[in-house]
NUTINU-640952 format. One record per residue (C-alpha): residue number from 1; residue in one letter; x negated, y negated, z. Coordinates in pm, 1 decimal, always signed. Each point is the difference from the previous one (the first is absolute). Layout:
N
<n->NUM&res->A&X->X&Y->Y&Z->Z>;
...
This chain:
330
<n->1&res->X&X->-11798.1&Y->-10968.3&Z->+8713.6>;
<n->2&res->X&X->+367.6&Y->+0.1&Z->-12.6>;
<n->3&res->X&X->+205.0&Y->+79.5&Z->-296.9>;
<n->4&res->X&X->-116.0&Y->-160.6&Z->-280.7>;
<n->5&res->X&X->+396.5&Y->-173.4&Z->-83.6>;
<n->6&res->X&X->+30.8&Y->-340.4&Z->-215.5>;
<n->7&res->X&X->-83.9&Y->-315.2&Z->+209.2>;
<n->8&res->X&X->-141.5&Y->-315.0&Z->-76.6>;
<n->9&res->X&X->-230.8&Y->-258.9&Z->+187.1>;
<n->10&res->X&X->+305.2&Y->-261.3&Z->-17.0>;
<n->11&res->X&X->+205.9&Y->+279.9&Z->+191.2>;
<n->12&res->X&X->-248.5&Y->+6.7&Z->+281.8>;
<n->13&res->X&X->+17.4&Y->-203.1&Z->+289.7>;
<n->14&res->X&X->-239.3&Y->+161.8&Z->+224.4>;
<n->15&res->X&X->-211.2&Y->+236.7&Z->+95.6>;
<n->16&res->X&X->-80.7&Y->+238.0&Z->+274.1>;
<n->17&res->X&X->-354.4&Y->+29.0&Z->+129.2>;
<n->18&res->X&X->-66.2&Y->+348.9&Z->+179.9>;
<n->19&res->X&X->-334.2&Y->-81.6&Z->+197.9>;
<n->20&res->X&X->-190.2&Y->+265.4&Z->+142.5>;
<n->21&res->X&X->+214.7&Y->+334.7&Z->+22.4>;
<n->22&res->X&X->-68.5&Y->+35.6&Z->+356.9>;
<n->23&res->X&X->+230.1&Y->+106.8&Z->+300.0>;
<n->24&res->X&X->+227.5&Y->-257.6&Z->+150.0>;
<n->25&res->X&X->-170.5&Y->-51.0&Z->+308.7>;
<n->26&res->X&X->-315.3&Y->-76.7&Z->-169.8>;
<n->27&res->X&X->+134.3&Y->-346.1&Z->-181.0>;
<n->28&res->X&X->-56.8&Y->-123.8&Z->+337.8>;
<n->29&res->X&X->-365.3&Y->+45.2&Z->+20.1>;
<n->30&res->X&X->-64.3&Y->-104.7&Z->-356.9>;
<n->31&res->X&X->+206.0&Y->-340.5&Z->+95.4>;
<n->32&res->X&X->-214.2&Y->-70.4&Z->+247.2>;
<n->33&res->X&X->-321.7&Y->+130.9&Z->-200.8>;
<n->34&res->X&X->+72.8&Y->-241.0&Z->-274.7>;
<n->35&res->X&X->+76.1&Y->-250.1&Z->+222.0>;
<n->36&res->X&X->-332.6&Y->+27.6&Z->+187.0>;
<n->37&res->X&X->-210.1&Y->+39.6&Z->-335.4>;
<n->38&res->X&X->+167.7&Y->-330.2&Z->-168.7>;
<n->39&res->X&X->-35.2&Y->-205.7&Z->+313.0>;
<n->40&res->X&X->-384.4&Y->+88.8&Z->-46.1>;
<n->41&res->X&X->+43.3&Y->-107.4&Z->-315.1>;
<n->42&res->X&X->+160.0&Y->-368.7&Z->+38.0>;
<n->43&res->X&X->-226.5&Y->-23.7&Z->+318.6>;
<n->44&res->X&X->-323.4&Y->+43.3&Z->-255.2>;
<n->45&res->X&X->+125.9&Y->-170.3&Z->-270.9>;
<n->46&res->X&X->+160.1&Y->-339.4&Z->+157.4>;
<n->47&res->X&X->-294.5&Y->-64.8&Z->+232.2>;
<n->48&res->X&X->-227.7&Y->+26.5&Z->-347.1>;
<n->49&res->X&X->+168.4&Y->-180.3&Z->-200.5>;
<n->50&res->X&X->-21.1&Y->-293.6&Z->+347.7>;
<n->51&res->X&X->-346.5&Y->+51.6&Z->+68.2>;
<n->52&res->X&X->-118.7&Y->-24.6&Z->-391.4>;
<n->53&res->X&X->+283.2&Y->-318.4&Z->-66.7>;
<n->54&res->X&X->-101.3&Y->-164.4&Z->+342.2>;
<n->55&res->X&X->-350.4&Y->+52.9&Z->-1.1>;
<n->56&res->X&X->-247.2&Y->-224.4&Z->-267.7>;
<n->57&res->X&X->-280.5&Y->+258.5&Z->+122.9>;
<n->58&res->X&X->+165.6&Y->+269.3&Z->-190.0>;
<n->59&res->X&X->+33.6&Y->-228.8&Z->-291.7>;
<n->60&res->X&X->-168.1&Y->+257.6&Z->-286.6>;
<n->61&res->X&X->+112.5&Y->+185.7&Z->-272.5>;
<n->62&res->X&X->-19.6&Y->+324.3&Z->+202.5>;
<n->63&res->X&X->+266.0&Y->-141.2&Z->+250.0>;
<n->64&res->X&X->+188.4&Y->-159.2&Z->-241.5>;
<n->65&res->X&X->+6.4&Y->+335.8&Z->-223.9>;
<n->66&res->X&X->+108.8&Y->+184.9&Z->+381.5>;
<n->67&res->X&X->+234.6&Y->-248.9&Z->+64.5>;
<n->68&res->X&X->+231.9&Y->+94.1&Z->-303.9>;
<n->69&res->X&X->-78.4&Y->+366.6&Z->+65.9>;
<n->70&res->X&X->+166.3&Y->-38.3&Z->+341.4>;
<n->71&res->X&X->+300.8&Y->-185.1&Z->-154.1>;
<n->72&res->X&X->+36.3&Y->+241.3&Z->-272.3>;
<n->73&res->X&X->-33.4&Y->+275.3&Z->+260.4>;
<n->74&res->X&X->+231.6&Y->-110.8&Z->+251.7>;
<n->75&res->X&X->+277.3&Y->-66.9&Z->-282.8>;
<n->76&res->X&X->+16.2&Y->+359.6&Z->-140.2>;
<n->77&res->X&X->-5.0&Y->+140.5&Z->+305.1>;
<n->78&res->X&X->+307.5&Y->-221.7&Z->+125.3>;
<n->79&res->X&X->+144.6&Y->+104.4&Z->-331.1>;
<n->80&res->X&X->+46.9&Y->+331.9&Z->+131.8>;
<n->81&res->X&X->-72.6&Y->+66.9&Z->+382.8>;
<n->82&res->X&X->+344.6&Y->-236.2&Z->+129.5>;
<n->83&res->X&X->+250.6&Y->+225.4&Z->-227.3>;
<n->84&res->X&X->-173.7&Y->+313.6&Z->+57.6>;
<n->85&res->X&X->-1.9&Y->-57.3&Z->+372.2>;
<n->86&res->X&X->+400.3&Y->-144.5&Z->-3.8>;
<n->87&res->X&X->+62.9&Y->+396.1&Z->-189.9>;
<n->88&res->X&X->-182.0&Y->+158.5&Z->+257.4>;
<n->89&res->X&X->+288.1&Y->-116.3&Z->+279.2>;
<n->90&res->X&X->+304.9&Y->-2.8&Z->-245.1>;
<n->91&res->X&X->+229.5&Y->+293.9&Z->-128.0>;
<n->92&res->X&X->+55.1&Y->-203.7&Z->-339.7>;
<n->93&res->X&X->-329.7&Y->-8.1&Z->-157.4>;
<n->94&res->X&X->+84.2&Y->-207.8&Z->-334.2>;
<n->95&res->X&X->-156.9&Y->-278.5&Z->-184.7>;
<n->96&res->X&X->+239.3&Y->-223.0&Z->-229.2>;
<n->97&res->X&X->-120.2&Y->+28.0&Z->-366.7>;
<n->98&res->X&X->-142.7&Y->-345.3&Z->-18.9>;
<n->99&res->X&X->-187.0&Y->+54.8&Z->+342.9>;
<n->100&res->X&X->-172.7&Y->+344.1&Z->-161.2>;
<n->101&res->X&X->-124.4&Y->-215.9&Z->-316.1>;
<n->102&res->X&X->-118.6&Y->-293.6&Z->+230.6>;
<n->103&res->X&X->-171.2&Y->+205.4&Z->+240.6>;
<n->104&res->X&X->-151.8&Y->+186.5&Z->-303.9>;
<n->105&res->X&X->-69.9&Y->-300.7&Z->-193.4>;
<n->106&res->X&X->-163.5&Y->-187.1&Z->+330.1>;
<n->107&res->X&X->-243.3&Y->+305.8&Z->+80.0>;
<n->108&res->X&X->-115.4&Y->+29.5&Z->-390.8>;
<n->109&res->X&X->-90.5&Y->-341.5&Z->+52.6>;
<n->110&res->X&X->-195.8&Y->-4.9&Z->+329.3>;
<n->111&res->X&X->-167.9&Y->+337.4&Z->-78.5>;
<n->112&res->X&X->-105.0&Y->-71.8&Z->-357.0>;
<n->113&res->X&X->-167.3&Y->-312.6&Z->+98.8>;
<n->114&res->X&X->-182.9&Y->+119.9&Z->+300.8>;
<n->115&res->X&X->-133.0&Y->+259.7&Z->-234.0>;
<n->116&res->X&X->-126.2&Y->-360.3&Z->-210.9>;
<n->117&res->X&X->-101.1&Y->-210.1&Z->+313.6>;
<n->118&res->X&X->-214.7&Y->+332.5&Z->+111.1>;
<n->119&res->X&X->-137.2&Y->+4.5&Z->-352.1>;
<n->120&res->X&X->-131.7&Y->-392.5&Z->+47.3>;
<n->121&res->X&X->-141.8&Y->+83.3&Z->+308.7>;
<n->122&res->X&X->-201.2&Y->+224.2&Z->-149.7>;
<n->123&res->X&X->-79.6&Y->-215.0&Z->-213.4>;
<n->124&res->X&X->-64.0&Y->-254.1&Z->+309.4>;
<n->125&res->X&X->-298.4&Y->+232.5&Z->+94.4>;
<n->126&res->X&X->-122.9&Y->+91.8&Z->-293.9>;
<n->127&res->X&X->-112.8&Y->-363.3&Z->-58.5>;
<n->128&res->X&X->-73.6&Y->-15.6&Z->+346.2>;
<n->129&res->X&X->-263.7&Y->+261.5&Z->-9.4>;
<n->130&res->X&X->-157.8&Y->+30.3&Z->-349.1>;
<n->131&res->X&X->+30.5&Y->-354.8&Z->-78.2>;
<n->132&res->X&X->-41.3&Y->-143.0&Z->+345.6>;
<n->133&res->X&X->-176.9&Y->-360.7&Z->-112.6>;
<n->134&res->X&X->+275.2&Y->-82.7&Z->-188.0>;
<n->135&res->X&X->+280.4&Y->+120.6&Z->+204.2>;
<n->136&res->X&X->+131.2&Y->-315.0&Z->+78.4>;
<n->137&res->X&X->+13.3&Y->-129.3&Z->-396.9>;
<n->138&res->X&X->+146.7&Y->+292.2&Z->-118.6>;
<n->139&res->X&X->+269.2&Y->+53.2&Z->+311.9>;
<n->140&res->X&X->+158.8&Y->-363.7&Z->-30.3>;
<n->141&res->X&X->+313.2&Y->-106.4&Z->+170.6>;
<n->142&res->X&X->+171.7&Y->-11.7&Z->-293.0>;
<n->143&res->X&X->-142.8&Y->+365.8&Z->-180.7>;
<n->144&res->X&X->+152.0&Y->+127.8&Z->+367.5>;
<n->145&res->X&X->+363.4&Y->-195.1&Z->-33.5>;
<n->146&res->X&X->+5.8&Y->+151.5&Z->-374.5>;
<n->147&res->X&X->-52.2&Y->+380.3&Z->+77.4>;
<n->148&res->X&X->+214.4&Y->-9.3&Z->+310.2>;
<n->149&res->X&X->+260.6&Y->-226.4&Z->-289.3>;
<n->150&res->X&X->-48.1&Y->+303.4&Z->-228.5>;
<n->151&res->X&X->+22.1&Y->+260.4&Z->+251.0>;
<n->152&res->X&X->+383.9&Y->-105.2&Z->+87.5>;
<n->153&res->X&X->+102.9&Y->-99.1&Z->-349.0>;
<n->154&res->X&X->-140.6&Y->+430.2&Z->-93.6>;
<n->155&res->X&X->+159.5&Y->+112.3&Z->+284.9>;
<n->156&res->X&X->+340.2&Y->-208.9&Z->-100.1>;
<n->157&res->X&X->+20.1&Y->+116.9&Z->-352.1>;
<n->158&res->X&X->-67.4&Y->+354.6&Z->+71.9>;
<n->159&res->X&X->+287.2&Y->+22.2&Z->+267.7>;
<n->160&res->X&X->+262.5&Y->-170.4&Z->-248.9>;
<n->161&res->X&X->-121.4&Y->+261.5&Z->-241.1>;
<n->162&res->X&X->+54.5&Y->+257.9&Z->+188.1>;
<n->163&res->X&X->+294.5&Y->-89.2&Z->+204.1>;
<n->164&res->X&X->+181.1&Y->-53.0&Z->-352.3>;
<n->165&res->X&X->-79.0&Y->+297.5&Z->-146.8>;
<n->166&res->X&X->+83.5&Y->+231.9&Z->+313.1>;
<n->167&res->X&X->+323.8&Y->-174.9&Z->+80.8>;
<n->168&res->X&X->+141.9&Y->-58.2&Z->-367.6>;
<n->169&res->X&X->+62.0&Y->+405.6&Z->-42.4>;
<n->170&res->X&X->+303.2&Y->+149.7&Z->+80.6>;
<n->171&res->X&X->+44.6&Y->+262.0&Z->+324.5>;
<n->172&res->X&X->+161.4&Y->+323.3&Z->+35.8>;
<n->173&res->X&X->+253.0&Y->+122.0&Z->+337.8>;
<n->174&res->X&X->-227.6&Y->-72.6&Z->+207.1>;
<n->175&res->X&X->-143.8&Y->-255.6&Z->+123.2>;
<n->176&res->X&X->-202.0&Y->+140.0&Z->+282.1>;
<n->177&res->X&X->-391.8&Y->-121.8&Z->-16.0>;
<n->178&res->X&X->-242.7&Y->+252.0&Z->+230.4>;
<n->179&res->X&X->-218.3&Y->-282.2&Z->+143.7>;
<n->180&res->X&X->+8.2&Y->-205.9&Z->+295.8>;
<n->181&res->X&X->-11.0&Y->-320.9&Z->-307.3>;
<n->182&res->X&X->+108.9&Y->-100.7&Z->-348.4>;
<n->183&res->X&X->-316.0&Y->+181.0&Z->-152.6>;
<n->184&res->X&X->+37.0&Y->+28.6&Z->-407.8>;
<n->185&res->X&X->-94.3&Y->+353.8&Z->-17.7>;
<n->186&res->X&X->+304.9&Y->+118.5&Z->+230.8>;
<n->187&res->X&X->+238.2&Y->-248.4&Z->-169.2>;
<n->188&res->X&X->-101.1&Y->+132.5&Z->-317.4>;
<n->189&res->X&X->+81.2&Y->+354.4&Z->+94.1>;
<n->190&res->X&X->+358.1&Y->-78.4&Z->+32.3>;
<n->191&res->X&X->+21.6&Y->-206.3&Z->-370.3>;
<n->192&res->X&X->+197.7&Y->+216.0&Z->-266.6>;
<n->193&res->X&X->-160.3&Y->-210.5&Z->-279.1>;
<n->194&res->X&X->-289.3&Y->+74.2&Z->-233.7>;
<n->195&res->X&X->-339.1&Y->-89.4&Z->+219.7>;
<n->196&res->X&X->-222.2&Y->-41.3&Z->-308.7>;
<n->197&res->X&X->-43.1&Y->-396.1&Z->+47.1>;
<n->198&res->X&X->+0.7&Y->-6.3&Z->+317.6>;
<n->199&res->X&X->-262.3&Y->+215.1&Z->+7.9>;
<n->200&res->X&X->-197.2&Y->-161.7&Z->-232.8>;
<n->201&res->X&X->+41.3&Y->-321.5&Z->+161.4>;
<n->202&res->X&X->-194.9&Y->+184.7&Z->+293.0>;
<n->203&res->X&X->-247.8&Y->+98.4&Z->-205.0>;
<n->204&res->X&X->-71.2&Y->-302.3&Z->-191.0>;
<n->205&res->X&X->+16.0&Y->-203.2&Z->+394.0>;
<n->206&res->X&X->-244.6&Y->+260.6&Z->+106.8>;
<n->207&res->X&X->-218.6&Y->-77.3&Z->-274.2>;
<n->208&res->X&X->+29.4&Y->-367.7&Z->-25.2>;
<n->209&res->X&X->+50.0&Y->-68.7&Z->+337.7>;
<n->210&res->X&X->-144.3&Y->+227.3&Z->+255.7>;
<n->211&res->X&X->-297.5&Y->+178.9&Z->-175.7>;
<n->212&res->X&X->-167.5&Y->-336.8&Z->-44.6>;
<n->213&res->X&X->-13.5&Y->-96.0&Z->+368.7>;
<n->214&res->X&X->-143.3&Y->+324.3&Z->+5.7>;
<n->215&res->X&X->-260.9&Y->-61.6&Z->-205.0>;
<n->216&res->X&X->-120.6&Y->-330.1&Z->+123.9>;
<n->217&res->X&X->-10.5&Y->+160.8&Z->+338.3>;
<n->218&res->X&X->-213.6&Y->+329.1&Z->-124.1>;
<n->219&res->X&X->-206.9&Y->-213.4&Z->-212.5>;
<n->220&res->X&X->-69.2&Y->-242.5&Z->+289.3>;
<n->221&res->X&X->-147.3&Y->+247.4&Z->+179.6>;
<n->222&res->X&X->-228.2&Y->+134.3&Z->-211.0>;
<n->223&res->X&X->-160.6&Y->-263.4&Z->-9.7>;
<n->224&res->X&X->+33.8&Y->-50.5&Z->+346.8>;
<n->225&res->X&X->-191.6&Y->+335.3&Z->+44.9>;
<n->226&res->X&X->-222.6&Y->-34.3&Z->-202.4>;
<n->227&res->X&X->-79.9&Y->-371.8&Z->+135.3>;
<n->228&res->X&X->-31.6&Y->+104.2&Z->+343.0>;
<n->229&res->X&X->-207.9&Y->+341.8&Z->-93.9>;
<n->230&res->X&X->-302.1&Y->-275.1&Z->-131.0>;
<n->231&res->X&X->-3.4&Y->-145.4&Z->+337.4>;
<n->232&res->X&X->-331.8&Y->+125.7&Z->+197.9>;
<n->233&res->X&X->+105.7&Y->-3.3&Z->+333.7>;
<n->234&res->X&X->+240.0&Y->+227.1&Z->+148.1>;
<n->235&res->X&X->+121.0&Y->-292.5&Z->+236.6>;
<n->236&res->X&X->+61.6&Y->-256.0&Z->-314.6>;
<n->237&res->X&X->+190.0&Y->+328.9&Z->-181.0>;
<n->238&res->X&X->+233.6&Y->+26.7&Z->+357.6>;
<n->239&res->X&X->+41.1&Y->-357.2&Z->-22.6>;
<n->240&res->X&X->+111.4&Y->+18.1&Z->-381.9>;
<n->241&res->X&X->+246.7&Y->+283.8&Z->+27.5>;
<n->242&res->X&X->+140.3&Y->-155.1&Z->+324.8>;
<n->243&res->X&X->+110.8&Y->-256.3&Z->-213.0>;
<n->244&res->X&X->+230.7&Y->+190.6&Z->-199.4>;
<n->245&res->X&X->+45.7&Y->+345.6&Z->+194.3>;
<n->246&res->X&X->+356.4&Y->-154.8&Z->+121.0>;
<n->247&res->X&X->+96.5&Y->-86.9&Z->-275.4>;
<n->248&res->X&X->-79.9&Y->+326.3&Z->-212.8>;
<n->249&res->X&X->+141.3&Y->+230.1&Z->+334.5>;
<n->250&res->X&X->+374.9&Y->-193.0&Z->-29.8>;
<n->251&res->X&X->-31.9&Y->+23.1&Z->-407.9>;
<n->252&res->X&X->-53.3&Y->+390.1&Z->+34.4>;
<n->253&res->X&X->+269.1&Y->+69.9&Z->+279.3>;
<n->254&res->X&X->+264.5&Y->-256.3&Z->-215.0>;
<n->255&res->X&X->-108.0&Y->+210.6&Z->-294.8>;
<n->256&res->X&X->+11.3&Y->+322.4&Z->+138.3>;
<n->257&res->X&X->+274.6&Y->+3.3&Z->+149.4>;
<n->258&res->X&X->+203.1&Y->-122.7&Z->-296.0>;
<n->259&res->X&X->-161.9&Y->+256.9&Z->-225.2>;
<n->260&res->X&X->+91.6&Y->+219.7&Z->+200.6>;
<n->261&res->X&X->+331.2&Y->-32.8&Z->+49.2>;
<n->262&res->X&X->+24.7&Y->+28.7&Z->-400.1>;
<n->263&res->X&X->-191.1&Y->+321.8&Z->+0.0>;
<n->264&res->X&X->+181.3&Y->+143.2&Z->+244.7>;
<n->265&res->X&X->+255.1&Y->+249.7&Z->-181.3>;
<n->266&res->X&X->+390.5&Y->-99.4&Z->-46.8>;
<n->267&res->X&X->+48.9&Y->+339.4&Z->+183.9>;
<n->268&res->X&X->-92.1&Y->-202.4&Z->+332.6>;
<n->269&res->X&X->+124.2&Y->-289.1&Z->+53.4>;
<n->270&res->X&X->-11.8&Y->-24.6&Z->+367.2>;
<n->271&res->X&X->-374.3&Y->+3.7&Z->-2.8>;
<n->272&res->X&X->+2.1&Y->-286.2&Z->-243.5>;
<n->273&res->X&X->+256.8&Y->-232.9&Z->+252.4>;
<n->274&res->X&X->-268.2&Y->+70.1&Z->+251.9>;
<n->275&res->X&X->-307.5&Y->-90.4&Z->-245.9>;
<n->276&res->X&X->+241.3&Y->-331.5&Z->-69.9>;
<n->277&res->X&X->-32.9&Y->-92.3&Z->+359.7>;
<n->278&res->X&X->-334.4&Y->-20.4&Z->-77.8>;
<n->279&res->X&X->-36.5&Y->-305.6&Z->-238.1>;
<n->280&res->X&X->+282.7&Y->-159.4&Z->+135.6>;
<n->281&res->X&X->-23.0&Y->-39.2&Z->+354.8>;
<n->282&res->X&X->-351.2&Y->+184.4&Z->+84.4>;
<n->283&res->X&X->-217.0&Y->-207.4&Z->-223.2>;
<n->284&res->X&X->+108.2&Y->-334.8&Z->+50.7>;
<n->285&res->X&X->-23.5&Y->+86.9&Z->+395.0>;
<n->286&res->X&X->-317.1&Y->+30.8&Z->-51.1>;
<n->287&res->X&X->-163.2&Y->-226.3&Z->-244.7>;
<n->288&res->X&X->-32.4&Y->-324.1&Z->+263.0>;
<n->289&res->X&X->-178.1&Y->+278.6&Z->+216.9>;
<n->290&res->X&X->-235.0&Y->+153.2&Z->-263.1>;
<n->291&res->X&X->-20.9&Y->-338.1&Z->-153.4>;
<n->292&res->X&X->-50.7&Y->-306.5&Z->+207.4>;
<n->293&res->X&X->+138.9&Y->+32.0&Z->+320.4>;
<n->294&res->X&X->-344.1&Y->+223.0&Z->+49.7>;
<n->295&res->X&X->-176.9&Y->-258.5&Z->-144.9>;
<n->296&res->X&X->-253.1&Y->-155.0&Z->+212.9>;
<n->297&res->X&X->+132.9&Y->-347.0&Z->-149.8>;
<n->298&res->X&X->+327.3&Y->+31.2&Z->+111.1>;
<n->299&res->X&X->-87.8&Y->+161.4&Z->+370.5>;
<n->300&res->X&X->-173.8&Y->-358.5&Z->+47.5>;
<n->301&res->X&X->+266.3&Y->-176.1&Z->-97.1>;
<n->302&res->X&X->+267.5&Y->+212.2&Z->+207.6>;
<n->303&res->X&X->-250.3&Y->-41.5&Z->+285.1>;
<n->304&res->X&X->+51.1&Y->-401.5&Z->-50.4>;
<n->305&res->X&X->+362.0&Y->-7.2&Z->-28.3>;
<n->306&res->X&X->+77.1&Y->+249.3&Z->+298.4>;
<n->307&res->X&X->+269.1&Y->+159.6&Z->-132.8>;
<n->308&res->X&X->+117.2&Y->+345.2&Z->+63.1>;
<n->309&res->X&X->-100.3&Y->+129.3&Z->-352.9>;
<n->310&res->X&X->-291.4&Y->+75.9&Z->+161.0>;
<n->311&res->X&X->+143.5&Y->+284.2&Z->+136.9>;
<n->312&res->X&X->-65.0&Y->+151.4&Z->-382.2>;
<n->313&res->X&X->-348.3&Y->-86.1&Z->+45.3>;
<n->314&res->X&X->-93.4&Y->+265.0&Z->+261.8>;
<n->315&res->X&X->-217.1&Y->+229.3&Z->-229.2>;
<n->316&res->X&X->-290.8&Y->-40.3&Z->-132.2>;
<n->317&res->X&X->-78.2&Y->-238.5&Z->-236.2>;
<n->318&res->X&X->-105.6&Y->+44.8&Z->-349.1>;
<n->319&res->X&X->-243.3&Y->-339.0&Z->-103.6>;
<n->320&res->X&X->+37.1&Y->-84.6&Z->-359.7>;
<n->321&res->X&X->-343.1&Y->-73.8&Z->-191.7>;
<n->322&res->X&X->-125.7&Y->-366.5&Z->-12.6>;
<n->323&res->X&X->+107.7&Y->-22.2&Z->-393.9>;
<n->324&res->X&X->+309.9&Y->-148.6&Z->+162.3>;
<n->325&res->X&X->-126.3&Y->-205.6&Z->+226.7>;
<n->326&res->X&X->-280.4&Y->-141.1&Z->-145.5>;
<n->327&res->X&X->+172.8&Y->-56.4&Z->-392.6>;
<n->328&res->X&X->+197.3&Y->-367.2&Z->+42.0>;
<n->329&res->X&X->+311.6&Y->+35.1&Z->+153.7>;
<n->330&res->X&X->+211.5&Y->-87.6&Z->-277.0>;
C-alpha cells in the first residue's frame, strides 16, 4: 500500500482513515445510520447503568456484573462511532497520530475486558445453577468487586501491550489505514519494519489473555448442560437455561462476529468494516435488550418509575428462573 520509501513513526503526524469505499452520496446515509445505531446504544446503556445504580432491588451480582458490561460497552463504542460519524460528513478524513494510538489503546481496553466481565458472568451462573445453596457464599460482594478489579487491570495491560508494540515500528509513504478506525491490523499493513514481535506479542495476548476467558466460559457451560440435563422436568430445565440463554446468545454473537472478522481473508476488507460494525455498535445496542431491559425485573421497576424506557419494553418478556430471585440478594 503505497511505495514502500524510508519513514519513521517520529516523522508521522497523522493518519488518514478511508471508511467504507462507498459513493459520495452514500456518507450521508451511513451518518445518519451510525448516528441512529449509537443513540440506541447510549439510550440502552445510560438508563442501565440508572436503573441498576438507583435501584437497591437490582442489588445482585448479576446486575452488578451487567452494570460494568454496559459501561464497558458504551465506552468502546464512543471510542469509535463520534470520529467515524465526524469522517462520514468531512472531505479530510485524518486522525492525528496520538488520537490513532488512543483510540486504539481505549478500545483494546474496553473490548478485552468485556471479553473478562462476560467470562465472570459465566461464572455468575455457573454457581448459580450447579451450586445453587451456596450461591450466595461463594458470589460475595467482594469475590464480585475483585473479578470486575481484574477484568479492567487484563484489559489495561493488554491494550498498553499492544498499543506499544503496533505504534513503536516505523511506516512506509503512506500512511493511509483502510478502516473506518485505528484497527492494528490495517496500521500494521502500512509499517516497513520487521513484524516478528509484534506478532508474537499477538500471539502470546491471544494465549494469555483471550483464550482463557474462553475457557472459563466453555467450561461453564458444560457444566451448565450437563446440570440442567439431570433436571426431571422439562419446565425446571426451561427455567434453568432461561437463566443463562442471554447471556450465552450475546457471548456467541460478540464472539462470532469478532472471529469472523479475523477469518475473513485480507483480500476483502470491506466485508470485514461491515462485520466491525457488528461488535462495535450492533452488540452493545443490544445487550440491555437481550439482557435486562427484557427482564421481567426490570419491566416492574420501569412500570414504577414511569419513565419512557418503557417504550423498550414493548415485546415480550423473557422471565429469568427463580435461582435469582430466590438466592440472597447480595
Amino acid at each position: 500500500m503505497g511505495d514502500k520509501g524510508a519513514g519513521n513513526h517520529s516523522d508521522v503526524t497523522d493518519f488518514i482513515l478511508v471508511g467504507f469505499r462507498v459513493h459520495p452520496e452514500l456518507h450521508i446515509l451511513l451518518f445518519l445510520l451510525f448516528l441512529l445505531v449509537y443513540g440506541m446504544v447510549l439510550f440502552g446503556n445510560i438508563s442501565m447503568m440508572t436503573i441498576i445504580v438507583t435501584d437497591s432491588q437490582l442489588n445482585t451480582p448479576m446486575y452488578f456484573f451487567l452494570g460494568n458490561l454496559s459501561f464497558i460497552d458504551l465506552s468502546y463504542s464512543t471510542v469509535i462511532a463520534p470520529k467515524a460519524m465526524v469522517n462520514f460528513l468531512s472531505e479530510k478524513k485524518t486522525v492525528s497520530f496520538v488520537g490513532c494510538a488512543a483510540q486504539l489503546f481505549f478500545f483494546a481496553f474496553f473490548i478485552v475486558t468485556e471479553g473478562f466481565v462476560l467470562a465472570a458472568m459465566a461464572y455468575d451462573r455457573f454457581i448459580a445453577i450447579c451450586n445453587p445453596l451456596l450461591y450466595s457464599v461463594h458470589m460475595s460482594r467482594r469475590l464480585c468487586t475483585q473479578l470486575v478489579a481484574g477484568s479492567y487491570l487484563c484489559g489495561w495491560l493488554s491494550s498498553i501491550l499492544q498499543v506499544s508494540t503496533t505504534f513503536s515500528v516505523s511506516f512506509c509513504a503512506s500512511r493511509v489505514i483502510d478502516h473506518f478506525y485505528c484497527d492494528s491490523y490495517q496500521i500494521e499493513k502500512i509499517s516497513c519494519s520487521n513484524l516478528s514481535v509484534n506478532k508474537m506479542v499477538s500471539l502470546s495476548l491471544a494465549a494469555f489473555i483471550i483464550l482463557p476467558t474462553i475457557v472459563v466460559i466453555v467450561v461453564s457451560y458444560m457444566y451448565i448442560g450437563t446440570t440442567v440435563l439431570k433436571i426431571p422436568s422439562s419446565e425446571g430445565r426451561r427455567k434453568a437455561f432461561s437463566t443463562c440463554s442471554s447471556h450465552l446468545g450475546v457471548v456467541s454473537l460478540l464472539y462470532g462476529t469478532v472471529s469472523f472478522v479475523y477469518l475473513t481473508p485480507p483480500s476483502n476488507p470491506e466485508l470485514r468494516k461491515v462485520a466491525s460494525v457488528f461488535y462495535i455498535l450492533v452488540t452493545p445496542m443490544l445487550n440491555p435488550l437481550i439482557y435486562s431491559l427484557r427482564n421481567k425485573d426490570v419491566k416492574q421497576i420501569l412500570g414504577k418509575k414511569n419513565t419512557f424506557i418503557s417504550f423498550y419494553l414493548n415485546s415480550d418478556i423473557t422471565e429469568r428462573h427463580g435461582y435469582y430471585d430466590s438466592l440472597g440478594r447480595h
